[in-house]
C-alpha positions as a Markdown table, in Angstrom:
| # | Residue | x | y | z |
|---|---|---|---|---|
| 1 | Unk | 22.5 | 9.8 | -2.3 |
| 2 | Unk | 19.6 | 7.7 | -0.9 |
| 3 | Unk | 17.6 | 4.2 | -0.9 |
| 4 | Unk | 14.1 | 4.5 | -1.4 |
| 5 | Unk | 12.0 | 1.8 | 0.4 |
| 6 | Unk | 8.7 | 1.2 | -0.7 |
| 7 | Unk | 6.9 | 1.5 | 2.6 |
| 8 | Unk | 8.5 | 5.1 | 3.7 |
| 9 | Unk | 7.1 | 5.7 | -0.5 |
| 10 | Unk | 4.0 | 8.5 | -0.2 |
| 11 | Unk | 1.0 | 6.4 | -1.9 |
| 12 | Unk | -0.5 | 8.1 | -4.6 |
| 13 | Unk | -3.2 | 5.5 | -6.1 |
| 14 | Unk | -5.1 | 2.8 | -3.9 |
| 15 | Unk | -7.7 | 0.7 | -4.5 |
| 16 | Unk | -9.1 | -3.1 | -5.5 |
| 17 | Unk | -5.2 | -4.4 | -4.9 |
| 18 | Unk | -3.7 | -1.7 | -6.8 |
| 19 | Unk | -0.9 | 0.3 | -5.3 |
| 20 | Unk | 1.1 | 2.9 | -6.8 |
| 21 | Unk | 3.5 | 4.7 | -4.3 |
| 22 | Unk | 5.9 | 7.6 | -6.1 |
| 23 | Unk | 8.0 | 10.0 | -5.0 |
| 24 | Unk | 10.0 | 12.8 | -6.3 |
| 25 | Unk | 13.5 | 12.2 | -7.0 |
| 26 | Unk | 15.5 | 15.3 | -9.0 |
| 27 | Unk | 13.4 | 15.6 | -12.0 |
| 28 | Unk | 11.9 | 12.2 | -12.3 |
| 29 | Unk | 9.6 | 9.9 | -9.7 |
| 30 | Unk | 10.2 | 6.3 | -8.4 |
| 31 | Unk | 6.8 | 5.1 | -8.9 |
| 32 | Unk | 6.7 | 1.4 | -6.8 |
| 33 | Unk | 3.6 | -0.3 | -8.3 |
| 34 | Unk | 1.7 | -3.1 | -7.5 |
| 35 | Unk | -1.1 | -4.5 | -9.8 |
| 36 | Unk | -3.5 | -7.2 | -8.9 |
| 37 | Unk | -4.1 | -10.1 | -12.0 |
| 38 | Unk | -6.8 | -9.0 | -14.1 |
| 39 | Unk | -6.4 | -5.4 | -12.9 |
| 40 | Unk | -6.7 | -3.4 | -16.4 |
| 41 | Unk | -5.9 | 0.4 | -16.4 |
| 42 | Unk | -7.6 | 1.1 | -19.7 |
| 43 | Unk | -10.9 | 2.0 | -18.3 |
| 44 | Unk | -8.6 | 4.8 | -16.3 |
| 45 | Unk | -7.3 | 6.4 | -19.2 |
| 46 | Unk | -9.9 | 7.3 | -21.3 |
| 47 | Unk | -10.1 | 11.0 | -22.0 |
| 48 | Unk | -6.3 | 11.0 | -22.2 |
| 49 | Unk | -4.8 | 11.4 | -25.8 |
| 50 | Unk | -5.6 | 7.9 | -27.6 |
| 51 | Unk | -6.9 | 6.7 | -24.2 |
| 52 | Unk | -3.2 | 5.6 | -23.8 |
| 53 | Unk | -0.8 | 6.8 | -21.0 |
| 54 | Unk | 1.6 | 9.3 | -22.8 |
| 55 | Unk | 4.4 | 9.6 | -20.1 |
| 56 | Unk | 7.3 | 7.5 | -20.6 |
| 57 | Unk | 8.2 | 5.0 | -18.3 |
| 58 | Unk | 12.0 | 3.2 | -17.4 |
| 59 | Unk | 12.1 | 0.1 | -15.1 |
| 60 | Unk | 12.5 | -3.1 | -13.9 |
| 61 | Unk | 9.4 | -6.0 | -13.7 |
| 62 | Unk | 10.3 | -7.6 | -10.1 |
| 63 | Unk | 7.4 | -9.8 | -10.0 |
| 64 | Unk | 4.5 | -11.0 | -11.9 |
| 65 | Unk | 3.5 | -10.8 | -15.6 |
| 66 | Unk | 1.1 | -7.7 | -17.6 |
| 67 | Unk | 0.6 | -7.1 | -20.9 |
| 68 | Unk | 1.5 | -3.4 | -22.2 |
| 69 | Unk | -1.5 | -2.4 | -24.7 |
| 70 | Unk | -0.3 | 0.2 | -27.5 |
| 71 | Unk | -1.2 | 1.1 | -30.8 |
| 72 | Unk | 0.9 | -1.3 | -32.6 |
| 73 | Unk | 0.1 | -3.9 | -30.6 |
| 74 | Unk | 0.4 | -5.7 | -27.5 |
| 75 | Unk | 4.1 | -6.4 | -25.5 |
| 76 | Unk | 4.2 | -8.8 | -22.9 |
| 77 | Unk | 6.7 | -8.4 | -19.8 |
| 78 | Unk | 7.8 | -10.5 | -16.8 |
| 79 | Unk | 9.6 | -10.5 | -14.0 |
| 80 | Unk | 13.7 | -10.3 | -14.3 |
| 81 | Unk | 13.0 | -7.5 | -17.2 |
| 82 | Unk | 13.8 | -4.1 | -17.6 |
| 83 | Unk | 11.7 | -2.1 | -19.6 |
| 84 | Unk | 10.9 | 1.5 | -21.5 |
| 85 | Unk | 7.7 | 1.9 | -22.3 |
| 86 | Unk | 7.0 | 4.9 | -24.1 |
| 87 | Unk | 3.8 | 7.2 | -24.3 |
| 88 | Unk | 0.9 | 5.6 | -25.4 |
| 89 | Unk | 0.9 | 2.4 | -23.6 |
| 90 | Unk | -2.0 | 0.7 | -21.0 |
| 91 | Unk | -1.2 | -1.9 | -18.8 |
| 92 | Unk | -3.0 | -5.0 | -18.2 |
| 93 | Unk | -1.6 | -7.5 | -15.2 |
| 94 | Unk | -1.9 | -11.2 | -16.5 |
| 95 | Unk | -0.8 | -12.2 | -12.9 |
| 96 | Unk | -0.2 | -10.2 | -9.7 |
| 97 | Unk | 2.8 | -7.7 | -10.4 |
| 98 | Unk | 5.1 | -5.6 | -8.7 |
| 99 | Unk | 7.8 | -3.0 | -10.6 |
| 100 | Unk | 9.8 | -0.2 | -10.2 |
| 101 | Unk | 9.6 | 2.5 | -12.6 |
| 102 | Unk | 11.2 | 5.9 | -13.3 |
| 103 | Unk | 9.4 | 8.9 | -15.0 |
| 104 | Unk | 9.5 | 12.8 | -15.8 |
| 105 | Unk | 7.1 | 13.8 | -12.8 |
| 106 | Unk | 6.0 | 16.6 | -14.1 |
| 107 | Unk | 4.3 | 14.0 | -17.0 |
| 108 | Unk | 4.2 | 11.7 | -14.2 |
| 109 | Unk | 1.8 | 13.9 | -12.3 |
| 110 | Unk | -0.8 | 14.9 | -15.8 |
| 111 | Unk | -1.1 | 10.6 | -15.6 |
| 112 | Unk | -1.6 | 10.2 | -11.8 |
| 113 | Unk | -4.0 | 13.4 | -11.3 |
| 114 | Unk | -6.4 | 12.0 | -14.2 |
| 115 | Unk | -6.4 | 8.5 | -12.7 |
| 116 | Unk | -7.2 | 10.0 | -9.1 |
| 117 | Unk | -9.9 | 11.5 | -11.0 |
| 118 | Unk | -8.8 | 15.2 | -10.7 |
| 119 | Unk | -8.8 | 18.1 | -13.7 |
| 120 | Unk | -5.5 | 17.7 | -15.8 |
């Protein structure tokens, strides 16, 4: 058994505020994300199925406020929550967020490799 701290975290996304750290823990990844307001990931996954993210996500909002965009409809979450979102989801940050989140790497790692811009 282990802590993970978000600075020893290998970074897998930066760029224009956005930080995603994740590492590999058993079969799922801590992702540790930070989001700058306004910062809108839809743009990032189009050419995925429904332009949505389709990994499924369990965590916990420490900071901020985004909006989760799916197909029936938009859910808002806030700090102090925890959270599932499944596949097909987009998140917008309404204000500067942090969160933790756990995933199936392996679905994890289709999400991450298109938004680095790489083949699927």
């Amino acid at each position: 058994m282990r802590a993970i701290v978000r600075t020893d975290m290998p970074m897998a996304i930066e760029g224009n505020g956005v930080e995603f750290r994740a590492e590999a823990a058993g079969e799922n990844t801590v992702a540790w994300v930070r989001l700058p307001a306004g910062a809108d990931l839809r743009p990032g996954l189009e050419g995925l199925p429904g332009g949505l993210c389709q990994c499924p996500h369990w965590g916990y909002m420490i900071a901020g406020r985004l909006v989760m965009h799916t197909a029936d409809g938009d859910h808002t979450y806030e700090a102090g929550e925890a959270f599932y979102w499944a596949p097909g989801h987009a998140p917008e940050a309404l204000e500067d967020c942090e969160y933790v989140d756990v995933s199936p790497s392996e679905e994890l790692a289709v999400v991450v490799r298109h938004l680095q811009g790489a083949p699927a």
